[in-house]
C-alpha positions, 0 to 999 in steps of 0.5 A, a space after each residue: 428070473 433070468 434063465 438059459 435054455 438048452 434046446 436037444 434037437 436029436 436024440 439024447 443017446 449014447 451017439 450024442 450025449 458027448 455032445 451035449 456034454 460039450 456045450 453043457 460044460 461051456 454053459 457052466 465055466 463061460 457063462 454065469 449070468 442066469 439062474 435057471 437052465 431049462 432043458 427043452 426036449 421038445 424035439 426028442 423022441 429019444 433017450 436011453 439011459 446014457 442020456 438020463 445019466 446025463 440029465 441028472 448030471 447036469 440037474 446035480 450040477 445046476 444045483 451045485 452052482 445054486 441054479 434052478 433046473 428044469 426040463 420042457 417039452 418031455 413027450 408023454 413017453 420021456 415024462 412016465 420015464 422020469 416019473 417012473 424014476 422018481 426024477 420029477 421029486 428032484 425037478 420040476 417038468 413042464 410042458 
């Protein structure tokens, strides 16, 4: 499987989600040769809701366009979040 991954190196708040907003939308309207966008969270400690928000956006997306989503690299932490939130149901997490 061809894939693409999205390293988020600084926390995924409402500070910085714009910004990764930009790149996400590069990602989907310039390149399309992959099937799977994984989302590295290996250097985040960091997340609020904006950047759950933004998470699931870009998974719908993803799944819009017939790609597969994953997220790497969530500390302990960010996995209870997501599974809390009942998150991991609609993607996969992975260490």
């Amino acid at each position: 499987m061809n894939h693409l991954k999205m390293t988020i190196k600084d926390g995924l708040t409402a500070n910085n989600v714009a910004a990764y907003q930009k790149e996400v939308e590069q990602i989907f309207t310039e390149i399309d040769d992959f099937n799977e966008l994984i989302l590295d969270l290996a250097g985040n400690d960091n997340i609020d809701s904006t950047g759950v928000t933004f998470i699931i956006s870009v998974f719908k997306r993803a799944k819009g366009m017939e790609k597969h989503f994953r997220v790497i690299g969530a500390n302990a932490d960010v996995q209870m979040l997501f599974k809390l939130m009942k998150l991991d149901q609609f993607f996969e997490m992975s260490d």
